[in-house]
LOGULO-698730 format. One line per field, with one value per atom (N, C-alpha, C): x negated, y negated, z negated; atom name; residue number from 1. Coordinates in steps of 0.1 Angstrom, whole numbers, plus 2048, in hexadecimal, padded with zeros to 3 digits. Layout:
BEGIN
east	X,...
north	Y,...
up	Z,...
atom	CA,...
n	NUM,...
This chain:
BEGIN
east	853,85B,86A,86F,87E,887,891,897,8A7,8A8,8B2,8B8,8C2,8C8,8C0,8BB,8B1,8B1,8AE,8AD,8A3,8A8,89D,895,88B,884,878,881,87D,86F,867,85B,853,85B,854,849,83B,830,837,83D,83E,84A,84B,852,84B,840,835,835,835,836,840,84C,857,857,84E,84D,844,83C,833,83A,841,84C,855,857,85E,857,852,846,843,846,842,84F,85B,866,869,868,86D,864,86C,865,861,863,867,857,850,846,842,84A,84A,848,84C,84E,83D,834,82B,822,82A,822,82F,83A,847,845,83D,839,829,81E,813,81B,81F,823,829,832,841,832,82F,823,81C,818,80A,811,81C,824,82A,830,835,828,81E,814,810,80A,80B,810,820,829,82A,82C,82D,83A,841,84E,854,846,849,854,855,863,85B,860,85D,869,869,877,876,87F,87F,879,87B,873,865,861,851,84B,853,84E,84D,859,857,84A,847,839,831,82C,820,820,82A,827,828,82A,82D,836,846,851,85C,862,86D,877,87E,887,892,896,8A1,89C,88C,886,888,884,882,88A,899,8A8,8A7,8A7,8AC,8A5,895,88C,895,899,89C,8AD,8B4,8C0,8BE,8B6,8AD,8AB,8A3,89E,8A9,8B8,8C3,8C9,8CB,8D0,8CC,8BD,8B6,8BB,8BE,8BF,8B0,8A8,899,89C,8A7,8A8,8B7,8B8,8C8,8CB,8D6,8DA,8E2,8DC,8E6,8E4,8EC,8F7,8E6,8E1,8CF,8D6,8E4,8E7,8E6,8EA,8E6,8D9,8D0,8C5,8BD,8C1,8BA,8C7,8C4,8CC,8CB,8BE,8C5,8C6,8CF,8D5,8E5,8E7,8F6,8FB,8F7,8F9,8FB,90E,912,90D,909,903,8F4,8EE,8DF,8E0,8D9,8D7,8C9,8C9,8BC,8B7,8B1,8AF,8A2,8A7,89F,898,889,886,884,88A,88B,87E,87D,871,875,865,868,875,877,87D,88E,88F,899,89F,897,89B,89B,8A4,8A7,89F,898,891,898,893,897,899,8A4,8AA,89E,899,88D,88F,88B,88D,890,896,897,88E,88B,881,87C,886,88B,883,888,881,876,86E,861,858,863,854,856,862,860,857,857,84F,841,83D,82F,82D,832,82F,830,836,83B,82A,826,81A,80E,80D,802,801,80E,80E,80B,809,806,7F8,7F4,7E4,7DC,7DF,7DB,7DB,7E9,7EA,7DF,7D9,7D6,7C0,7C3,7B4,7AF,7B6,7B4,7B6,7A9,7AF,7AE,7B6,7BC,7B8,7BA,7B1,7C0,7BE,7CD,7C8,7D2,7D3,7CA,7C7,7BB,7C6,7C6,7CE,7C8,7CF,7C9,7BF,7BB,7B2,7A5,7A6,79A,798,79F,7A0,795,793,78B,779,77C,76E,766,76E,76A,762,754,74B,748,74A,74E,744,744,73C,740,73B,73D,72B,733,72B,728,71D,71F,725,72D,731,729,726,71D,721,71D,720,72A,726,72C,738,73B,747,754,74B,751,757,750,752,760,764,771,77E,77B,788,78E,79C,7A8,7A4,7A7,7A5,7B0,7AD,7B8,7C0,7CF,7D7,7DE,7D4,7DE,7DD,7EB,7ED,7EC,7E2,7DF,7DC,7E3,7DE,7D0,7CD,7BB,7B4,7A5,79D,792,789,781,774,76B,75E,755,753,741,736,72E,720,718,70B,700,6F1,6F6,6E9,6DC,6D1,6C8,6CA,6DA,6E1,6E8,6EA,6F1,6FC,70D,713,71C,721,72F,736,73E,749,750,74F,753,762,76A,776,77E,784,792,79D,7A6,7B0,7BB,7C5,7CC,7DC,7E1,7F1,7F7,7F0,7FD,7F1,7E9,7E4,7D2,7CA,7BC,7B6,7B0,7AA,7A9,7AD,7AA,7A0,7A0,799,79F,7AB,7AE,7B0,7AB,7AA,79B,797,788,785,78D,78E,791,7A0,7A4,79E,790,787,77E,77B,772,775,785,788,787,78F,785,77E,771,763,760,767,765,771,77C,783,77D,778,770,766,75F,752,756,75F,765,76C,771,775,768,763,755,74F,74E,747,74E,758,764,768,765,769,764,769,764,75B,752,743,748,750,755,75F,765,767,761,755,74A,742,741,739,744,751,759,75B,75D,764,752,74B,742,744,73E,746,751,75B,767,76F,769,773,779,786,792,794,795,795,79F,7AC,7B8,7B4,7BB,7BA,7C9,7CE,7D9,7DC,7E5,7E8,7E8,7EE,7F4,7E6,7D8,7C8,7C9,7C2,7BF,7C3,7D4,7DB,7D2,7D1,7CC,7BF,7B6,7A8,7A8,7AF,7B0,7B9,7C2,7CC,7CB,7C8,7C7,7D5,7DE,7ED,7F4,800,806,80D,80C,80D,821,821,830,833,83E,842,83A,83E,83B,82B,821,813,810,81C,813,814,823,825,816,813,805,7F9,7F8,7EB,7ED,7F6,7FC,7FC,7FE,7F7,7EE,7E4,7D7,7CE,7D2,7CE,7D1,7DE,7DF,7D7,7D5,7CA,7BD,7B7,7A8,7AE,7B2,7AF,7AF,7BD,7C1,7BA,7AE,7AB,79F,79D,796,78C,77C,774,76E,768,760,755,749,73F,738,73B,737,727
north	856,84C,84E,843,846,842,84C,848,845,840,839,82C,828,81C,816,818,816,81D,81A,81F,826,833,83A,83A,83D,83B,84B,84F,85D,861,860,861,86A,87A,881,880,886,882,882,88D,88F,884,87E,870,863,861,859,84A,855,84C,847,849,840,837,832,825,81E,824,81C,816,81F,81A,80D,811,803,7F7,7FA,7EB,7E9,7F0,7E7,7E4,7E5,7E1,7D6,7D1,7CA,7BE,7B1,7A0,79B,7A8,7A1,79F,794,793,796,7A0,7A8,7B9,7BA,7C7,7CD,7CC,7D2,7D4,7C7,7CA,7D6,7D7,7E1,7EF,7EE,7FD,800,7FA,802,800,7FD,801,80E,80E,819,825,828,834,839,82A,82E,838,82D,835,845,846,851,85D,858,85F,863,85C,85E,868,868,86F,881,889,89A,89D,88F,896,88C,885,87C,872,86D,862,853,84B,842,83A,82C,824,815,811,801,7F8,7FB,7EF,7F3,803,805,801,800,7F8,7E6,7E0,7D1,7CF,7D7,7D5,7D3,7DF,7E2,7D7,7DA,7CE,7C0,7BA,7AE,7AB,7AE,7A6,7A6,7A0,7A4,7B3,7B8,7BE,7BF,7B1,7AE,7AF,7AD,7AE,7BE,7C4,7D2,7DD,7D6,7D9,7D6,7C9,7C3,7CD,7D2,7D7,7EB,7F0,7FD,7FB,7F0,7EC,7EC,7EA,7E7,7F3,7FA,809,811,80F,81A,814,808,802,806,807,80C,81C,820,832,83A,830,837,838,839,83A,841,84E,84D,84E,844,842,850,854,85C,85B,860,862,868,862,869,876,878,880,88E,88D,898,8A1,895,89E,8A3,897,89A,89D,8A8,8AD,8A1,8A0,896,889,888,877,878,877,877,869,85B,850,851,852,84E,83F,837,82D,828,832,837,83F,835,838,83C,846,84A,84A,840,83F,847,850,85C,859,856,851,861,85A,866,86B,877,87C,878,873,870,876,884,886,887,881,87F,874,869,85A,853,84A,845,83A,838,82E,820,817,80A,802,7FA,7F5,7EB,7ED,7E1,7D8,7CB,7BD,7B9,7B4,7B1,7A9,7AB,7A7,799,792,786,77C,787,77F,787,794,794,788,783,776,76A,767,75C,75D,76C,76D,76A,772,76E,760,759,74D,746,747,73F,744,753,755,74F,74A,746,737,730,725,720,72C,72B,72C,733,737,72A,725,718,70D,70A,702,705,712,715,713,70A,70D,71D,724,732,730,730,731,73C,741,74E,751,759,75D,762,766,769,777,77F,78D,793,79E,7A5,7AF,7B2,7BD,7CB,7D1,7E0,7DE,7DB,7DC,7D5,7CB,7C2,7C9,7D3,7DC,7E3,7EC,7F6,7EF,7E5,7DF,7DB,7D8,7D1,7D7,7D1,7D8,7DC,7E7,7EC,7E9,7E3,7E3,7EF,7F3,7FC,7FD,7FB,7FB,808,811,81C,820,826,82C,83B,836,83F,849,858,864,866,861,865,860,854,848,854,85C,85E,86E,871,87F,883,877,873,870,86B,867,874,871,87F,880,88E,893,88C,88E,889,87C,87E,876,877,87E,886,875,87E,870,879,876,878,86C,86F,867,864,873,86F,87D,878,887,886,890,88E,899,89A,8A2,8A4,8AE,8B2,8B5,8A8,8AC,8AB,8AF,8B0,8AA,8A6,89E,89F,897,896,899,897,895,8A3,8AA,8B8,8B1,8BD,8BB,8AA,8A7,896,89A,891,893,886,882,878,876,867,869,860,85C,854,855,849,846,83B,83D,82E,836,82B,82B,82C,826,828,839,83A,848,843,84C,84B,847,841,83F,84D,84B,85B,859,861,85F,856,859,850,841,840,82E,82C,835,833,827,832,82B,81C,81A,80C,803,807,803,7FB,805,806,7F6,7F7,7EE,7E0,7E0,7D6,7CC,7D3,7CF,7CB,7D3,7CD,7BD,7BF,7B5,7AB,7AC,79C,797,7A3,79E,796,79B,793,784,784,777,76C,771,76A,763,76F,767,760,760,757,748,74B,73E,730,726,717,714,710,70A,706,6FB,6F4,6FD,709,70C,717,71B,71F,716,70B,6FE,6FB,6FB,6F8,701,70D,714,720,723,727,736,73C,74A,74A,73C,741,740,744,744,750,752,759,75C,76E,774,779,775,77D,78A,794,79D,7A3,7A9,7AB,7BD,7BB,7CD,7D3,7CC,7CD,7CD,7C7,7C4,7D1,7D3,7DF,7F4,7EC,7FF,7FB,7EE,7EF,7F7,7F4,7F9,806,804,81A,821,821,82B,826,81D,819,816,811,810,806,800,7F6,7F8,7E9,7F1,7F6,7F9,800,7FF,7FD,7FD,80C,819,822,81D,817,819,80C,803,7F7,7FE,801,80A,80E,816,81F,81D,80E,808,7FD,7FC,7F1,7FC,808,814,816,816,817,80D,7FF,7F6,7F5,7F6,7FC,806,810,819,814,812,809,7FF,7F4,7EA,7EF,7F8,800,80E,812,818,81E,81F,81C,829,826,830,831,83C,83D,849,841,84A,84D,85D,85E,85D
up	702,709,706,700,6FF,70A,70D,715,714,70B,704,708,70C,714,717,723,72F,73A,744,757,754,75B,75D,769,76D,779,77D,789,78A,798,796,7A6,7A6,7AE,7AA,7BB,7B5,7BB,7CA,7D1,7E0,7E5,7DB,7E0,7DD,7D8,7DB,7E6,7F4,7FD,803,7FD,7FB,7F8,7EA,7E5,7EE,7F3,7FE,808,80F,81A,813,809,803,804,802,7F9,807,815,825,82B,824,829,81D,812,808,808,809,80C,7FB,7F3,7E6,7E2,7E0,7DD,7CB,7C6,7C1,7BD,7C9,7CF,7CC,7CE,7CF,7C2,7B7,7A6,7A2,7A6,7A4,7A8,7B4,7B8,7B6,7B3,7AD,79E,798,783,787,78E,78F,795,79C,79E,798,792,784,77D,776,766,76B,778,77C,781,781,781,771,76B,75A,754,75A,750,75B,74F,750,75C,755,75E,769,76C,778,775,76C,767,75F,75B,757,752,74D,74B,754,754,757,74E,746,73C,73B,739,73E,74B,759,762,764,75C,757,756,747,73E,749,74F,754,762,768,76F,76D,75F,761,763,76A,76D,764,769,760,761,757,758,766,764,773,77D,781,78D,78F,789,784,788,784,787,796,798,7A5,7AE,7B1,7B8,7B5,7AC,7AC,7B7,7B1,7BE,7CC,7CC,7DF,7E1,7D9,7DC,7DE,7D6,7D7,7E9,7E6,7F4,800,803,80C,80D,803,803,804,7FE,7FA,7EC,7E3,7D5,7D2,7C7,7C4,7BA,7B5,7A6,7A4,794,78F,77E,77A,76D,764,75A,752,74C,747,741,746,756,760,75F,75C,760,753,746,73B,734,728,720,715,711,706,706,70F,710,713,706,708,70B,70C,712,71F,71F,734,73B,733,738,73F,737,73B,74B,753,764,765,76D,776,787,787,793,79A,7A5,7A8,7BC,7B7,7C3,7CC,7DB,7E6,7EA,7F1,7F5,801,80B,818,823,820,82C,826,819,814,813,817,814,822,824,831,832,846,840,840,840,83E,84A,84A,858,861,865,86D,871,871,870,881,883,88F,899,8A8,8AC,8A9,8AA,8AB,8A1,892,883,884,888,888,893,899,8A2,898,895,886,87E,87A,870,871,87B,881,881,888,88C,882,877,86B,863,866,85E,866,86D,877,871,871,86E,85E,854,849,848,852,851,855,860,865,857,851,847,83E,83A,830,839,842,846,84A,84E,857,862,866,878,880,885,894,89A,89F,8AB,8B2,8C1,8C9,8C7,8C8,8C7,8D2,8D0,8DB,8E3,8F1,8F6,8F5,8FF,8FA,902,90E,918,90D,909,902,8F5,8EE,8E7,8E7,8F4,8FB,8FB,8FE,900,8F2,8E8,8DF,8DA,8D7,8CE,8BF,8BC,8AE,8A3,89A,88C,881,87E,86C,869,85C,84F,84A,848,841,832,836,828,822,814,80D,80B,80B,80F,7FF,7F5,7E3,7EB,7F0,7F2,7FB,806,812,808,805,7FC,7F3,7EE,7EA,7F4,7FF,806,807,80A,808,817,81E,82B,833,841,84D,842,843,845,833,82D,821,817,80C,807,7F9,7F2,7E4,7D9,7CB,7C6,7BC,7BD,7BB,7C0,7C2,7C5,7BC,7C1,7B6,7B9,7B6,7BD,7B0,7B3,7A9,7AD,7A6,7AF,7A3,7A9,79B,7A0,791,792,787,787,779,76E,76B,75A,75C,769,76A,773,772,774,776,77F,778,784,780,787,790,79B,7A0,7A3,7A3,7A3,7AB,7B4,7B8,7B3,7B3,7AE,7B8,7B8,7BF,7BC,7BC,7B4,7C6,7D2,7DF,7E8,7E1,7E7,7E8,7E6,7E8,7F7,7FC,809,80D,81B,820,830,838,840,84E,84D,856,850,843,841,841,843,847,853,85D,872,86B,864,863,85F,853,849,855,862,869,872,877,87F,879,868,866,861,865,869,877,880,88E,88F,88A,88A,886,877,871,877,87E,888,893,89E,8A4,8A2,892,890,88E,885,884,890,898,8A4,8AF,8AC,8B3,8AD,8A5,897,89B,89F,8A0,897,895,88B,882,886,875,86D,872,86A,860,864,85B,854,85B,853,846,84B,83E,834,837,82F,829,82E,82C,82A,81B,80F,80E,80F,80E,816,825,82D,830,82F,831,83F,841,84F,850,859,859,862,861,868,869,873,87C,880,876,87C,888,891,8A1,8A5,8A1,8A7,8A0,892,890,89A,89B,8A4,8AB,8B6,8C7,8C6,8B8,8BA,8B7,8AC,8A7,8AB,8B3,8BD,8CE,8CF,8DE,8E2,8DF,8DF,8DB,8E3,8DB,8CE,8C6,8BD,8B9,8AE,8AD,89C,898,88A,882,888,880,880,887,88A,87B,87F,878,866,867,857,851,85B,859,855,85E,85F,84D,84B,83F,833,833,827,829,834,833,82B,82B,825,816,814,805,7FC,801,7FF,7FC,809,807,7FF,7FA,7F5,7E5,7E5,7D6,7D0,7D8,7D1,7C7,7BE,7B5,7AF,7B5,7B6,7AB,79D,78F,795,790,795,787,77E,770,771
atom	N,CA,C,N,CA,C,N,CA,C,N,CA,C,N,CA,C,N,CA,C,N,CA,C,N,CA,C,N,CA,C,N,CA,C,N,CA,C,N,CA,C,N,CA,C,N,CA,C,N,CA,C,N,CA,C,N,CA,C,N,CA,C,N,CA,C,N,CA,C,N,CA,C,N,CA,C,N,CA,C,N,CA,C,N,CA,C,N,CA,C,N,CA,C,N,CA,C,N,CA,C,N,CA,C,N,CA,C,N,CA,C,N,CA,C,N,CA,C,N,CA,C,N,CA,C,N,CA,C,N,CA,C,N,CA,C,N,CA,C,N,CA,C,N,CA,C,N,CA,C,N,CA,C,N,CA,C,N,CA,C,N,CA,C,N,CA,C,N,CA,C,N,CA,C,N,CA,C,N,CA,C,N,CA,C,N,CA,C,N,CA,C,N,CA,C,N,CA,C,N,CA,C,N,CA,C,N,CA,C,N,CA,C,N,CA,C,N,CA,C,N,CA,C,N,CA,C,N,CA,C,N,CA,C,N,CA,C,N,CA,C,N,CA,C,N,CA,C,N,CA,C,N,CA,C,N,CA,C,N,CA,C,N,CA,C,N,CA,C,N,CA,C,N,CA,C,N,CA,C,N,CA,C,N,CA,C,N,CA,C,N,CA,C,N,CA,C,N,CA,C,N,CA,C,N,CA,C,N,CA,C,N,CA,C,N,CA,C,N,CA,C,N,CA,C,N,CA,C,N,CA,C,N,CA,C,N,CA,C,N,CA,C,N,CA,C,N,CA,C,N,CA,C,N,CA,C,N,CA,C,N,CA,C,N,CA,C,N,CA,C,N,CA,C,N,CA,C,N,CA,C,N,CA,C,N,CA,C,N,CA,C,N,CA,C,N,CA,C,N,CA,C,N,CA,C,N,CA,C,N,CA,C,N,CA,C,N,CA,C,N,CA,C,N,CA,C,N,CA,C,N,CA,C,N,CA,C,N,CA,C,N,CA,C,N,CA,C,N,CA,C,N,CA,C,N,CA,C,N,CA,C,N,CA,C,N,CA,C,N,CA,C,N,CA,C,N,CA,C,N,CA,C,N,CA,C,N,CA,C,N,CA,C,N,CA,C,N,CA,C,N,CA,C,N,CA,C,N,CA,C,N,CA,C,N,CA,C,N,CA,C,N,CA,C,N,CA,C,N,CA,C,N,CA,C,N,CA,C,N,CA,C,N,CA,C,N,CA,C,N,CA,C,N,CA,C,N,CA,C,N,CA,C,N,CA,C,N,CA,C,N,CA,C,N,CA,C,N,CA,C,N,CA,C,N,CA,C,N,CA,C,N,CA,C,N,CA,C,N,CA,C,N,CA,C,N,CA,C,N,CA,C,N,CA,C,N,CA,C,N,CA,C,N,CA,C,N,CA,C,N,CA,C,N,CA,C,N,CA,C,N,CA,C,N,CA,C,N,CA,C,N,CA,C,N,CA,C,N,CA,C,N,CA,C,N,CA,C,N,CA,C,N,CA,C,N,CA,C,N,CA,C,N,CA,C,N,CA,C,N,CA,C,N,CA,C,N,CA,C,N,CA,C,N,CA,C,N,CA,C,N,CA,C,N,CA,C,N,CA,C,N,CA,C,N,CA,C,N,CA,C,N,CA,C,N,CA,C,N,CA,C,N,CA,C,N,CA,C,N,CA,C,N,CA,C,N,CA,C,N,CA,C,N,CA,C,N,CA,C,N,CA,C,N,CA,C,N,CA,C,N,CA,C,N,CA,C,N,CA,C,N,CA,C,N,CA,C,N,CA,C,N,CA,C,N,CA,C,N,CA,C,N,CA,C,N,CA,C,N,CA,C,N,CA,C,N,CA,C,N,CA,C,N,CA,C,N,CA,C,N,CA,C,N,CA,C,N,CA,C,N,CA,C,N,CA,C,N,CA,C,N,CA,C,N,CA,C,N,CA,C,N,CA,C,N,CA,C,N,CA,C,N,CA,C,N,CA,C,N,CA,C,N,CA,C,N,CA,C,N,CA,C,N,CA,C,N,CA,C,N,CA,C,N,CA,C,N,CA,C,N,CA,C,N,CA,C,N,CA,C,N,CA,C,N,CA,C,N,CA,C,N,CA,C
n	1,1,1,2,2,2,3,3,3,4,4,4,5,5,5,6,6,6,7,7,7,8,8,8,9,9,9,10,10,10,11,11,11,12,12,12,13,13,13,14,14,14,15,15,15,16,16,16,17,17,17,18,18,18,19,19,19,20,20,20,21,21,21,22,22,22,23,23,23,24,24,24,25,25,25,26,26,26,27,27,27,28,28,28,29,29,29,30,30,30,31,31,31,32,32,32,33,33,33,34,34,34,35,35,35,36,36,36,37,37,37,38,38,38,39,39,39,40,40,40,41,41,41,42,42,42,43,43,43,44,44,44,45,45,45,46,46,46,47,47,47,48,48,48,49,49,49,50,50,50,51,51,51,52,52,52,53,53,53,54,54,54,55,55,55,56,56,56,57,57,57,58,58,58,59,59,59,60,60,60,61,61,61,62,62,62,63,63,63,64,64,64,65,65,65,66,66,66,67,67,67,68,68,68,69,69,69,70,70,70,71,71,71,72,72,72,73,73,73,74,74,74,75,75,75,76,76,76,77,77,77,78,78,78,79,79,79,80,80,80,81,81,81,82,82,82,83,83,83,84,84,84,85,85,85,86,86,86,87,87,87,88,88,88,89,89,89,90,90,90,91,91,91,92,92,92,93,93,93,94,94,94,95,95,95,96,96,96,97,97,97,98,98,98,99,99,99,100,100,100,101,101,101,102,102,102,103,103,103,104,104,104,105,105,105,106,106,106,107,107,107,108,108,108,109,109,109,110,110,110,111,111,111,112,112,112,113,113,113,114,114,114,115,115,115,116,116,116,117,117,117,118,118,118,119,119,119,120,120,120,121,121,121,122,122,122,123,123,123,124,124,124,125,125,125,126,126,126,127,127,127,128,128,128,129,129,129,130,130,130,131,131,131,132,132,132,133,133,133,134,134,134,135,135,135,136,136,136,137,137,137,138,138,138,139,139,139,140,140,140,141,141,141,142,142,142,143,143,143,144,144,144,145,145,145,146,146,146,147,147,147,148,148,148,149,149,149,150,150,150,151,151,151,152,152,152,153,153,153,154,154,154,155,155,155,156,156,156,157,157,157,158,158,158,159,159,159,160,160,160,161,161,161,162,162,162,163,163,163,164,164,164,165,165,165,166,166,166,167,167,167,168,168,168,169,169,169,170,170,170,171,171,171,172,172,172,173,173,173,174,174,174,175,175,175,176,176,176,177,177,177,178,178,178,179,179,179,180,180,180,181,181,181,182,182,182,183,183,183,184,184,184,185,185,185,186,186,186,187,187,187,188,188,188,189,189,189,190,190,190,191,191,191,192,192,192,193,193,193,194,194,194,195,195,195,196,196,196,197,197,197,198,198,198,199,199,199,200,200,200,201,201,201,202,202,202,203,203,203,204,204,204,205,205,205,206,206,206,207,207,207,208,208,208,209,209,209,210,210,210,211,211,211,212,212,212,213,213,213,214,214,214,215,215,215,216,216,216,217,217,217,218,218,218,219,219,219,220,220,220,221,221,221,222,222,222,223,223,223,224,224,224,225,225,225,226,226,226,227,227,227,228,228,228,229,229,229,230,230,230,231,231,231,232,232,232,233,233,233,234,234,234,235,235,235,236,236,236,237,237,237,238,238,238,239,239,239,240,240,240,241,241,241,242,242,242,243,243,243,244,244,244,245,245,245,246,246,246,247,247,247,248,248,248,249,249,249,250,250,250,251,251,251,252,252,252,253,253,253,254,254,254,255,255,255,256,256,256,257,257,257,258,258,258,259,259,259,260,260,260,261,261,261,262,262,262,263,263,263,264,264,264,265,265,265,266,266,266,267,267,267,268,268,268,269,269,269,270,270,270
């Protein structure tokens, strides 16, 4: 990789979840093809670096997007610009920048939206879902929380065997088991962290959530929409069921990497 008049872009692994925290603070509906390229490639490479124009490619966007999204990251102070010459000897180009993503307890978090524009928002998203033929359900409290009757699906012991333990945030694992053919080797993968066990619970919730919508759902709109009907599900529903508590910014963060994980991550059975 040449690093030759171009941004450099620096992510070493124990700053990871920095980009995650970004990608839950950033409206840029961009943001999220910007941060799985920028982890992959920074995963890839020996020395945890990559370029701007290697994240363009891979994601698809442009260059300026690319720029504009590493500006956001320094602004926030989850990113800091410095001088490539600093850190690599052979770049003698002063114009050549390196943007060096922070490790969690190094990077500040991001300013929270005010109460005010989180009920807009909602209600602006409710009113999209309606448009779009989705229909709502009203939020569950914590008391109707408690009662609700749980669904899960079993997950297959090879499947469960791979999730990363507790709360950990890895970007792959991997198991050896033997079989008829001998030895193989099973594997996960995901660019915002592997499913772990606590996205298991949230995996779990939902299935009790969609069950609840289902059987709540007015007729016609299963008569209409049939296989393709679309089930919103609600962070603030999922905390009530898996912590028993209102919900809270640091909780919803949590519950919104949990979902990244399960949806991102990608199981090879040799």
């Amino acid at each position: 990789m040449s690093k030759a008049n171009t941004t450099l872009v620096i992510c070493p692994q124990e700053a990871s979840p920095t980009l995650w925290l970004y990608l839950q603070s950033s409206r840029a509906h961009t943001a999220e093809k910007f941060v799985a390229a920028t982890l992959a490639l920074c995963n890839e490479s020996d020395e945890d670096h990559t370029t701007a124009q290697a994240i363009s490619d891979k994601a698809g966007i442009s260059i300026e997007v690319v720029r504009a999204r590493l500006r956001d990251l320094t602004k926030k102070g989850l990113a800091v610009s410095e001088k490539a010459r600093t850190r690599f000897t052979d770049i003698k180009d002063h114009r050549t920048n390196c943007i060096v993503i922070s490790s969690p307890k190094k990077a500040e978090p991001p300013l929270p939206t005010s109460q005010r524009s989180n009920r807009n928002k909602h209600k602006q998203t409710v009113d999209n879902l309606e448009r779009g033929g989705i229909h709502d359900l009203e939020r569950i409290d914590k008391e109707s929380a408690k009662e609700l009757q749980a669904y899960q699906l079993p997950t297959p012991e090879e499947v469960k065997r791979l999730f990363a333990p507790g709360n950990a945030q890895r970007r792959s694992t991997s198991v050896t088991v033997r079989s008829k053919l001998g030895l193989k080797k099973n594997s996960a993968v995901s660019a915002y962290g592997v499913i772990n066990s606590y996205d298991s619970i949230v995996l779990n919730a939902w299935q009790t959530l969609t069950m609840r919508y289902v059987s709540r759902l007015p007729a016609h709109y299963v008569t209409k929409y049939g296989k393709d009907l679309s089930i919103p599900i609600w962070t603030d529903d999922v905390i009530r069921i898996t912590a028993g508590i209102e919900p809270r910014t640091p909780q919803r963060k949590k519950v919104s990497m949990a979902c990244l994980r399960i949806k991102h991550t990608d199981f090879s059975y040799m």
